[in-house]
N, CA, C and O atoms as CSV, one atom per row, in Angstrom:
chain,resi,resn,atom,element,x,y,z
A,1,UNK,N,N,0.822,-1.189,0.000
A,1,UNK,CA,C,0.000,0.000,0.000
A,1,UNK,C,C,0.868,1.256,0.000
A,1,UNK,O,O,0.587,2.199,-0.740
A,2,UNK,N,N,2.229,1.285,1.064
A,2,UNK,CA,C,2.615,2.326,0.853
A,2,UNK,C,C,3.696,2.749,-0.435
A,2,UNK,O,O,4.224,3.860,-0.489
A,3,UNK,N,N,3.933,1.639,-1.484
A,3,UNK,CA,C,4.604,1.946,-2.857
A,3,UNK,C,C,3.483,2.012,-3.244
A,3,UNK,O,O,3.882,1.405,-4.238
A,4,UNK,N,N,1.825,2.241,-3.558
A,4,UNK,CA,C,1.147,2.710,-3.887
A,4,UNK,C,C,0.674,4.176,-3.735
A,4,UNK,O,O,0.524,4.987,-4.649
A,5,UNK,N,N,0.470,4.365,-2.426
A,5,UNK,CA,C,0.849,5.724,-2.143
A,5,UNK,C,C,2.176,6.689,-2.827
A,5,UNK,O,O,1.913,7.753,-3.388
A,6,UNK,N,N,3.238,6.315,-2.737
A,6,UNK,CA,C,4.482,6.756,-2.977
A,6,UNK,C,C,4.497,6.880,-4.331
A,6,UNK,O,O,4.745,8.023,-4.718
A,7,UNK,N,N,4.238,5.745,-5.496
A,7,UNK,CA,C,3.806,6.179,-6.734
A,7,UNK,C,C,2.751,7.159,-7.051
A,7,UNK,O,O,3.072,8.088,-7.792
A,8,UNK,N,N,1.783,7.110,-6.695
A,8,UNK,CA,C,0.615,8.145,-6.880
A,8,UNK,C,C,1.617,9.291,-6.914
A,8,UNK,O,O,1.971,9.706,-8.018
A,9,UNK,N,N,2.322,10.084,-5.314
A,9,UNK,CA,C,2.865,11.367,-5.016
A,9,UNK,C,C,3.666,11.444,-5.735
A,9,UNK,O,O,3.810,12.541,-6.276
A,10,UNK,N,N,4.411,10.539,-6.032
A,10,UNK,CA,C,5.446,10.826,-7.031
A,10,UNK,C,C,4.871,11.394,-8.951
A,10,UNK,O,O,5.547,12.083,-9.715
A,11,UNK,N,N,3.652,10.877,-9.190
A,11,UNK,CA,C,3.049,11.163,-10.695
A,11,UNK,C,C,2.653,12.104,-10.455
A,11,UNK,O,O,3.056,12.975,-11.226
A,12,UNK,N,N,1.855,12.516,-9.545
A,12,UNK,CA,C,0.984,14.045,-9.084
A,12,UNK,C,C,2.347,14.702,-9.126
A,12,UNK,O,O,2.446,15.278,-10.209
A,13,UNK,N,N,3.453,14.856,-8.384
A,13,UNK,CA,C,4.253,15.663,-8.594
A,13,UNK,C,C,4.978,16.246,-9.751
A,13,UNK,O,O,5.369,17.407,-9.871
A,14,UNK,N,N,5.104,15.186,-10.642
A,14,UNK,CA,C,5.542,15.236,-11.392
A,14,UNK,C,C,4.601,15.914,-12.968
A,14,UNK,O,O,5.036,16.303,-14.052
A,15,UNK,N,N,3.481,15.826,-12.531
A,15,UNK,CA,C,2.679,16.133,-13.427
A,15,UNK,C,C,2.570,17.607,-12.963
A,15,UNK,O,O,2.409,18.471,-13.825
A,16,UNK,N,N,2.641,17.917,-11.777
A,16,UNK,CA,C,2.113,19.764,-11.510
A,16,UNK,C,C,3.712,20.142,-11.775
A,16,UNK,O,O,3.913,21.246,-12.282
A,17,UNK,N,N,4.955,19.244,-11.446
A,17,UNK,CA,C,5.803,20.432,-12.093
A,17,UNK,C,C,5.998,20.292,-13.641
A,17,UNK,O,O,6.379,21.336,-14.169
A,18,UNK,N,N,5.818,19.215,-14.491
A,18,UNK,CA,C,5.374,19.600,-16.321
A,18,UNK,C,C,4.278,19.801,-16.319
A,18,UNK,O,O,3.743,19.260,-17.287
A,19,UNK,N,N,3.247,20.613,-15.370
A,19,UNK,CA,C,2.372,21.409,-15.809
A,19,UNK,C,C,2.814,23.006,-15.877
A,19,UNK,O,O,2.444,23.792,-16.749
A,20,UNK,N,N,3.695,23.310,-14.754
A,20,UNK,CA,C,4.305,24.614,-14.273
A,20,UNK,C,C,4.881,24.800,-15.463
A,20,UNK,O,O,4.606,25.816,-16.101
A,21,UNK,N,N,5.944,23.672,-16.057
A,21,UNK,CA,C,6.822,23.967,-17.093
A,21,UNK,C,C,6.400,24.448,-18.280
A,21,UNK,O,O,7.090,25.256,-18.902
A,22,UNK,N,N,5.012,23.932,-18.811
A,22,UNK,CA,C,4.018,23.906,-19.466
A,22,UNK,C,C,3.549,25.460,-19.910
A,22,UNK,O,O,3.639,26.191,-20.897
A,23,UNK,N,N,3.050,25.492,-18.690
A,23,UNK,CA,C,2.681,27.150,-18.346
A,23,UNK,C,C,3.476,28.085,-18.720
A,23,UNK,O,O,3.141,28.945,-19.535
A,24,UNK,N,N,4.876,28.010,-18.042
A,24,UNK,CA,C,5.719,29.008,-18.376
A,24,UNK,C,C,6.031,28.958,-19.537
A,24,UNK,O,O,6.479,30.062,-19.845
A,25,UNK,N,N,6.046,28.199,-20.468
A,25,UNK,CA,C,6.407,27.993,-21.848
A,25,UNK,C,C,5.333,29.046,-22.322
A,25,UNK,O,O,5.535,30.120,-22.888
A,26,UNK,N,N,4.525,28.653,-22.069
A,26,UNK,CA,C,3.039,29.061,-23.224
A,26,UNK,C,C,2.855,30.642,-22.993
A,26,UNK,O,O,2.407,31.435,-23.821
A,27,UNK,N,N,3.402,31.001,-21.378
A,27,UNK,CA,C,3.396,32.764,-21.219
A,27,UNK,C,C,4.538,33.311,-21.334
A,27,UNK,O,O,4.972,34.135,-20.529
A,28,UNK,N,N,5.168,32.894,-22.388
A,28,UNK,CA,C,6.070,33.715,-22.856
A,28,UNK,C,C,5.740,34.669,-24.453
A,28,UNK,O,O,5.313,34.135,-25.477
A,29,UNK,N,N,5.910,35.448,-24.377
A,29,UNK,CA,C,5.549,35.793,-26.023
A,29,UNK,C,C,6.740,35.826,-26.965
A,29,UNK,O,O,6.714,35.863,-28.195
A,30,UNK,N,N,7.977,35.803,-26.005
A,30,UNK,CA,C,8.963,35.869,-26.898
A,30,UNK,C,C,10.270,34.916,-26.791
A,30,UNK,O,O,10.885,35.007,-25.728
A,31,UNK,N,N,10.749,34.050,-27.720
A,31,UNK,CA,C,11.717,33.396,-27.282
A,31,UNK,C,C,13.384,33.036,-28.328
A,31,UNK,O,O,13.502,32.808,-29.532
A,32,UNK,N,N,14.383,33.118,-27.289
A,32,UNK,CA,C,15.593,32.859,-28.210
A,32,UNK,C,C,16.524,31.827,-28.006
A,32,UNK,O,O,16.668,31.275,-26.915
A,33,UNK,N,N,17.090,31.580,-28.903
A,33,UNK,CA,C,17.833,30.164,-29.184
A,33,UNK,C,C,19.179,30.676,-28.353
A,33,UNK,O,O,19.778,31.708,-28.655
A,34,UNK,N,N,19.416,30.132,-27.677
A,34,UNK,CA,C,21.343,30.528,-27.456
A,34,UNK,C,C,22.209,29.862,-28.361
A,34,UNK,O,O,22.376,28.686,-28.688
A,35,UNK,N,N,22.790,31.118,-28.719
A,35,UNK,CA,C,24.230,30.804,-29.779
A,35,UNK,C,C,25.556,30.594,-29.222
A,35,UNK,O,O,26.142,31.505,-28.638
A,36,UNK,N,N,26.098,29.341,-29.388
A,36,UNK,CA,C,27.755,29.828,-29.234
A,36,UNK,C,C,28.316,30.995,-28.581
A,36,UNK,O,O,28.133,31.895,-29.401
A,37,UNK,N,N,28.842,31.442,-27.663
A,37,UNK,CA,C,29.570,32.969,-27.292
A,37,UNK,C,C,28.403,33.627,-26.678
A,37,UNK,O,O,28.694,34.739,-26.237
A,38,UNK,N,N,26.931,33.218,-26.479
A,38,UNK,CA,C,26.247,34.103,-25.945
A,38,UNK,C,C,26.294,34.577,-24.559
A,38,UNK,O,O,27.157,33.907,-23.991
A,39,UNK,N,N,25.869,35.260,-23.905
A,39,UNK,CA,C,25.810,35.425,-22.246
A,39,UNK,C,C,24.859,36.349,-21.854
A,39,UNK,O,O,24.401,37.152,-22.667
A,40,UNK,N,N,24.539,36.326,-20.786
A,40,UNK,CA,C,22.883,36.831,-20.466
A,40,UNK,C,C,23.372,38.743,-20.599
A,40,UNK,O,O,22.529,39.617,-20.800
A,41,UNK,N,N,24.392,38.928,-20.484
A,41,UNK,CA,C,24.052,41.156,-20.658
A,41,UNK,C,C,24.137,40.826,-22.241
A,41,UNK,O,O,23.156,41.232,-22.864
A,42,UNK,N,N,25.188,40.124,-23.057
A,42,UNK,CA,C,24.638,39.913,-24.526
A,42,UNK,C,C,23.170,39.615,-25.149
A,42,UNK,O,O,22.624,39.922,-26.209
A,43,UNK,N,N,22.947,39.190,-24.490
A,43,UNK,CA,C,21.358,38.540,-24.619
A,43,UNK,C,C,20.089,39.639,-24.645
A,43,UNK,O,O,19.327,40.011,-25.538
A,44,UNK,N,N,20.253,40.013,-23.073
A,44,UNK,CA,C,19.623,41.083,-22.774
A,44,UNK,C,C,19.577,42.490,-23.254
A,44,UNK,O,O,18.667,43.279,-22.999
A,45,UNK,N,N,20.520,42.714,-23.895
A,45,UNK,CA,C,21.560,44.022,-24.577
A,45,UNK,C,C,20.749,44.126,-26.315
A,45,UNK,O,O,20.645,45.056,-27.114
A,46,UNK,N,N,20.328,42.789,-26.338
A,46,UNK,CA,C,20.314,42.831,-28.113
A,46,UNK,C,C,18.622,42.754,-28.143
A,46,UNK,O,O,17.920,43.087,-29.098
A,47,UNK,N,N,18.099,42.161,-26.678
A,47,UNK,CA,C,16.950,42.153,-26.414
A,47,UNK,C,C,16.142,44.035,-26.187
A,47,UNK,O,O,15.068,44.528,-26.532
A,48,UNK,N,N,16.924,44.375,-25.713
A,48,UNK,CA,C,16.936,45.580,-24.970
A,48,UNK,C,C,15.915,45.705,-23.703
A,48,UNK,O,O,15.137,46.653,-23.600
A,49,UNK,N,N,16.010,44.543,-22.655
A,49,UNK,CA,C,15.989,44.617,-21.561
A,49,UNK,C,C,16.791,44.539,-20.841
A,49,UNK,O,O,17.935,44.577,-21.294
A,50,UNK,N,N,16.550,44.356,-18.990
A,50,UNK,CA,C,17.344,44.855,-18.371
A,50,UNK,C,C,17.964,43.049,-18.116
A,50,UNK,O,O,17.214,42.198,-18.595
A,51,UNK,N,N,18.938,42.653,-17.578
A,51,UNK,CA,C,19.582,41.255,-16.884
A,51,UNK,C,C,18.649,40.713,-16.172
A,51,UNK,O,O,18.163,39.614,-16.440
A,52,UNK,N,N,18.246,41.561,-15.019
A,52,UNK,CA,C,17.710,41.014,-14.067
A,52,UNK,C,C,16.042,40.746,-14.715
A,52,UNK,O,O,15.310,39.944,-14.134
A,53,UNK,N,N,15.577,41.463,-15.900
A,53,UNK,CA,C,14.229,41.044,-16.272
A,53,UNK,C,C,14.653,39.455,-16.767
A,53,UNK,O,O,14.148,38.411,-16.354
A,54,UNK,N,N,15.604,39.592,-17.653
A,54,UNK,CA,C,15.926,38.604,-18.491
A,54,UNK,C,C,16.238,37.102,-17.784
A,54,UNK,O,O,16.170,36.037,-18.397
A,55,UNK,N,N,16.619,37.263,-16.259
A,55,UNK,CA,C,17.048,35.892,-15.693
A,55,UNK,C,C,15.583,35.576,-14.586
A,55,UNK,O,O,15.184,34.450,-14.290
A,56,UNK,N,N,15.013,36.794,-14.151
A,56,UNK,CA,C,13.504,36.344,-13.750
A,56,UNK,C,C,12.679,35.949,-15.245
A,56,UNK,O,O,11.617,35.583,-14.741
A,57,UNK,N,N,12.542,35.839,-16.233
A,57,UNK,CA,C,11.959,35.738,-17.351
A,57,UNK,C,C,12.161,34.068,-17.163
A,57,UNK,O,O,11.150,33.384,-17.326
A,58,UNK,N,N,13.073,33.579,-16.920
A,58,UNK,CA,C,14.174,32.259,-17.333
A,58,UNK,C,C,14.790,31.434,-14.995
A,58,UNK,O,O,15.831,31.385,-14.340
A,59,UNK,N,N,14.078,31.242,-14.889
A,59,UNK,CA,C,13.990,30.730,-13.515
A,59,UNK,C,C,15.617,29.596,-13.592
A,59,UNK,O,O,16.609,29.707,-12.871
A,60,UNK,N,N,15.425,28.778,-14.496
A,60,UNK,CA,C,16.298,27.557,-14.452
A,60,UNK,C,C,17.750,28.133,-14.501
A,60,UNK,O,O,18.692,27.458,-14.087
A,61,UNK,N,N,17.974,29.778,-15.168
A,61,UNK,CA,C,19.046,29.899,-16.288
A,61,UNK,C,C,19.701,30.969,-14.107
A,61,UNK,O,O,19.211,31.890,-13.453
A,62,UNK,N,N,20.958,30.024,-13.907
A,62,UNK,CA,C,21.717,30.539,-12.513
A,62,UNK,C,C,21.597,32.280,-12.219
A,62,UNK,O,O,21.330,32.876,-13.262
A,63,UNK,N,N,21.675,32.765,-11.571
A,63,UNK,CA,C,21.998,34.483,-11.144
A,63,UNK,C,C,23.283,34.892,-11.827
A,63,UNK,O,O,23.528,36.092,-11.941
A,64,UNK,N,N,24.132,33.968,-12.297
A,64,UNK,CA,C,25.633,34.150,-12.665
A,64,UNK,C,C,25.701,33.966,-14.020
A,64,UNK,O,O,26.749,34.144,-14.641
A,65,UNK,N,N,24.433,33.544,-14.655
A,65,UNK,CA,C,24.228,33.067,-15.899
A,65,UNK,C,C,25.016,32.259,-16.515
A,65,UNK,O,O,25.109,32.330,-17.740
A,66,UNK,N,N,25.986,31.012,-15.537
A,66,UNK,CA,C,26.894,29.906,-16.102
A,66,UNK,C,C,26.489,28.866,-16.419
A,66,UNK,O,O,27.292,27.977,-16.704
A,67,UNK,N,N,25.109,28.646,-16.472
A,67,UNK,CA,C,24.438,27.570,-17.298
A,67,UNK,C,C,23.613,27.642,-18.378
A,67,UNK,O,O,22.583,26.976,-18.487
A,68,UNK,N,N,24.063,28.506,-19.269
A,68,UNK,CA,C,23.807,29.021,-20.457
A,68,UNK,C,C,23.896,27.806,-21.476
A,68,UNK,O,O,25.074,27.471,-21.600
A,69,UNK,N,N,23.145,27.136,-22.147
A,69,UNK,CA,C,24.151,26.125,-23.478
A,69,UNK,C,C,23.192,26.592,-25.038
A,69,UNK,O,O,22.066,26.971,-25.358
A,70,UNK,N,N,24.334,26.305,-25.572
A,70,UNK,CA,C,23.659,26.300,-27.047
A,70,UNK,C,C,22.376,25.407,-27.466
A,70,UNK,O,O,22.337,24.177,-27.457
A,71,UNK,N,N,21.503,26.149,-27.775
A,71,UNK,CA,C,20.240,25.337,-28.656
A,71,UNK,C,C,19.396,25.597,-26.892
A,71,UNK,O,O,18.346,24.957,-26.828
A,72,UNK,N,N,19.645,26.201,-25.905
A,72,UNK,CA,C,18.695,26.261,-25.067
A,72,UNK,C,C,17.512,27.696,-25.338
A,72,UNK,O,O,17.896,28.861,-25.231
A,73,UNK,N,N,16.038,27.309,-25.700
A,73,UNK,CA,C,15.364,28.278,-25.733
A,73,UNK,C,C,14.993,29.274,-24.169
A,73,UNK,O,O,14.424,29.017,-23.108
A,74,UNK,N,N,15.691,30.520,-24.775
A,74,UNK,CA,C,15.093,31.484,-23.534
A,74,UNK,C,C,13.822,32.064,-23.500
A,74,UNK,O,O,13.041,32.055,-24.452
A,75,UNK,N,N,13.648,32.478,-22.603
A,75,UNK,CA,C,11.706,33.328,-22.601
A,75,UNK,C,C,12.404,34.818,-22.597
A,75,UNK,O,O,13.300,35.068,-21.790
A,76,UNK,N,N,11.970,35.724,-23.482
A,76,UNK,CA,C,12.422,36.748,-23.350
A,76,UNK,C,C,11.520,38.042,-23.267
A,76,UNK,O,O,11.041,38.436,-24.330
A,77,UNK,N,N,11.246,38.730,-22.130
A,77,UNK,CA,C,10.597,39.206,-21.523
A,77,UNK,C,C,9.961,40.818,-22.545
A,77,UNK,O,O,10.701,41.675,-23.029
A,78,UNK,N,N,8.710,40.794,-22.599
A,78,UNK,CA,C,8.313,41.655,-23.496
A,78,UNK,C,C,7.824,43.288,-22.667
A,78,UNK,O,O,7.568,43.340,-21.464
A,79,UNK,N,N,7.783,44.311,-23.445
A,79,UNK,CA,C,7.888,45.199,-22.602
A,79,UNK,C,C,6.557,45.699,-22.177
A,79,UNK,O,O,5.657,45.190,-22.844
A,80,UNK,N,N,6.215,46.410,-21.413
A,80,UNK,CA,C,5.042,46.676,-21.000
A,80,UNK,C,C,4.713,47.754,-21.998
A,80,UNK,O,O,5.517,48.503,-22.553
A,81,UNK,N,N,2.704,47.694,-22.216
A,81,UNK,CA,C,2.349,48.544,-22.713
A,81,UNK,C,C,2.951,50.057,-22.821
A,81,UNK,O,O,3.128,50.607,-21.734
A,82,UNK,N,N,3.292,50.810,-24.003
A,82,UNK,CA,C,3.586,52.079,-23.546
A,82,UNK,C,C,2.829,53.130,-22.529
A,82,UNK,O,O,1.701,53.098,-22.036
A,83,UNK,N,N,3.696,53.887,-22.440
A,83,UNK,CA,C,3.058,54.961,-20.930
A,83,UNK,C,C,1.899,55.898,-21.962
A,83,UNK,O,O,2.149,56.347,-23.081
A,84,UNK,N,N,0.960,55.983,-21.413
A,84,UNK,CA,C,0.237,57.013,-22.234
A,84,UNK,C,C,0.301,58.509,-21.453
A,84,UNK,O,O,-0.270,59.483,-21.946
A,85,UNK,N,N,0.915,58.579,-20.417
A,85,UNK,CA,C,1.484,59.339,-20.111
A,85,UNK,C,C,3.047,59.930,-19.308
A,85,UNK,O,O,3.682,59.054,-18.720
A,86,UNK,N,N,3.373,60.736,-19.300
A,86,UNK,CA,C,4.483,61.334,-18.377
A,86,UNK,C,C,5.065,62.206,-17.501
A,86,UNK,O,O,4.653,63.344,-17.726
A,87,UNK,N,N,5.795,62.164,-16.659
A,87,UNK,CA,C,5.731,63.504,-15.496
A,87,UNK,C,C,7.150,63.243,-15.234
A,87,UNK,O,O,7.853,62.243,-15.086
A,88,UNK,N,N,7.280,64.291,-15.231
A,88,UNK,CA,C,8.998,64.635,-14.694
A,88,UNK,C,C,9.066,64.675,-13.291
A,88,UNK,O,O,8.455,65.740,-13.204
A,89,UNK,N,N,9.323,64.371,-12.046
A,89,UNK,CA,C,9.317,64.650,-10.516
A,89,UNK,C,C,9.794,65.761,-10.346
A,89,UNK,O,O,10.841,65.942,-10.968
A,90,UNK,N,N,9.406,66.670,-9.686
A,90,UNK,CA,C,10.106,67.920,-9.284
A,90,UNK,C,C,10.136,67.759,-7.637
A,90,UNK,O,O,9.269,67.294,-6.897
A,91,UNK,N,N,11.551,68.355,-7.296
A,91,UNK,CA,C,11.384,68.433,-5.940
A,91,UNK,C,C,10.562,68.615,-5.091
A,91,UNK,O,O,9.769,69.439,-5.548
A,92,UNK,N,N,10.201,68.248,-3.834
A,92,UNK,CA,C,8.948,68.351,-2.851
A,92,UNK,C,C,7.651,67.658,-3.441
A,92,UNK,O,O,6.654,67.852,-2.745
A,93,UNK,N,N,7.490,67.033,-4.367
A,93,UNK,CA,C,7.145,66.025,-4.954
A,93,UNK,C,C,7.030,64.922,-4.242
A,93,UNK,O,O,8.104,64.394,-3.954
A,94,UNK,N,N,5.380,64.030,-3.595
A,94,UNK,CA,C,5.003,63.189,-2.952
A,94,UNK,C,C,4.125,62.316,-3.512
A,94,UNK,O,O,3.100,62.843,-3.943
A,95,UNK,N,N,4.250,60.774,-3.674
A,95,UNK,CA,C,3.669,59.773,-4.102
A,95,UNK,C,C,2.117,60.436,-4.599
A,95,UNK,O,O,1.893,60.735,-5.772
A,96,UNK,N,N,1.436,60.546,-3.846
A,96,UNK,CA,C,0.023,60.874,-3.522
A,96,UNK,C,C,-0.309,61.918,-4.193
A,96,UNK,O,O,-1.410,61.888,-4.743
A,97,UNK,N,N,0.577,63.179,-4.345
A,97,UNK,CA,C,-0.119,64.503,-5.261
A,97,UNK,C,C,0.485,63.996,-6.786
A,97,UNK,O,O,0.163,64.559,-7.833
A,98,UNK,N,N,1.446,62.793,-6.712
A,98,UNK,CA,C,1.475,62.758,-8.410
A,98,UNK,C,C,0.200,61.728,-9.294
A,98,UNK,O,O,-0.192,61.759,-10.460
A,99,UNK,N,N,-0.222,60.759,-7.971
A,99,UNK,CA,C,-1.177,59.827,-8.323
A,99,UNK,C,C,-2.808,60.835,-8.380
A,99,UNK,O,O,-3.662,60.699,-9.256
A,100,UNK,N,N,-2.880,61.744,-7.279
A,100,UNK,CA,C,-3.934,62.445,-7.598
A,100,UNK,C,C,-4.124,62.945,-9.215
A,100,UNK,O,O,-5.111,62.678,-9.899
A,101,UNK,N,N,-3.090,63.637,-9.609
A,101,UNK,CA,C,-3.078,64.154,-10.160
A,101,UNK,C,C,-3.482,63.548,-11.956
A,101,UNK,O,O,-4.194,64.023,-12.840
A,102,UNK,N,N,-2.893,62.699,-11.900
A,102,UNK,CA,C,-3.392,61.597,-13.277
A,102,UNK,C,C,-4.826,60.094,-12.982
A,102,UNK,O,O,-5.181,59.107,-13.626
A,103,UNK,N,N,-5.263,60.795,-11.539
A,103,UNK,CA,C,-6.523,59.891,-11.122
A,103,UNK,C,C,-6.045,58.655,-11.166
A,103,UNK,O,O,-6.261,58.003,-12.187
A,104,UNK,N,N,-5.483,58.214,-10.349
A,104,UNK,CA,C,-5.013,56.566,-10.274
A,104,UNK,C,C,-4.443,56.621,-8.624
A,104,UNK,O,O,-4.067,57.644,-8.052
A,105,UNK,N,N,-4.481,55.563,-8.179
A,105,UNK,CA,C,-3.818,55.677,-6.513
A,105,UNK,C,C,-2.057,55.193,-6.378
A,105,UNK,O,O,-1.393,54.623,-7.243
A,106,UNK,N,N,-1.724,55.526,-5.345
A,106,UNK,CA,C,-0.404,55.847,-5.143
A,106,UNK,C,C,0.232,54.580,-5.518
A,106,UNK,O,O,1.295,54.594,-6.139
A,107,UNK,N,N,-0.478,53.234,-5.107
A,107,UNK,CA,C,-0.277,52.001,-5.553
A,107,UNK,C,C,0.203,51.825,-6.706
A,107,UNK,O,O,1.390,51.499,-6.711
A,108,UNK,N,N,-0.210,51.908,-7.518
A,108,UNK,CA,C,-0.033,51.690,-9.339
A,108,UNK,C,C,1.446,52.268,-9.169
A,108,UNK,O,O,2.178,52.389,-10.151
């Protein structure tokens, strides 16, 4: 009974993490092949995001980016809608009178 049990947890597990994997695949909108010589500020640089979007984009790929290999597809992080608007901060300038001011709360 209990290698019955133990198989079950073991397929359930295994199925919610190639479901996770699954997922993250499918919410990516954008993705690249690694070439030979690549490295994640190369990557990110030609992408024109920032590193740190580019290695949260990519969970598996280290903080040091030394497990990089050729033919591995990256998720490469797409940019957010443009701003439909803009404000320069001027000194004495507080969260709250800039959110008043374009009707949205300080949150956003």
């Amino acid at each position: 009974m209990f290698a019955r049990i133990s198989l079950f947890a073991l397929v359930t597990a295994l199925g919610a993490i190639m479901g996770a994997n699954v997922l993250a695949q499918t919410s990516c909108q954008a993705t690249y092949t690694v070439v030979f010589g690549d490295n994640c500020v190369a990557i990110a640089a030609k992408f024109n995001v920032s590193d740190a979007a580019l290695l949260a984009a990519n969970p598996a790929v280290d903080s040091n980016c030394d497990n990089l290999f050729v033919g591995q597809q990256l998720c490469i992080p797409t940019a957010p809608a443009s701003c439909q608007a803009q404000y320069t901060v001027k000194s004495g300038d507080v969260c709250i009178s800039i959110a008043n001011m374009f009707n949205i709360t300080a949150a956003h």
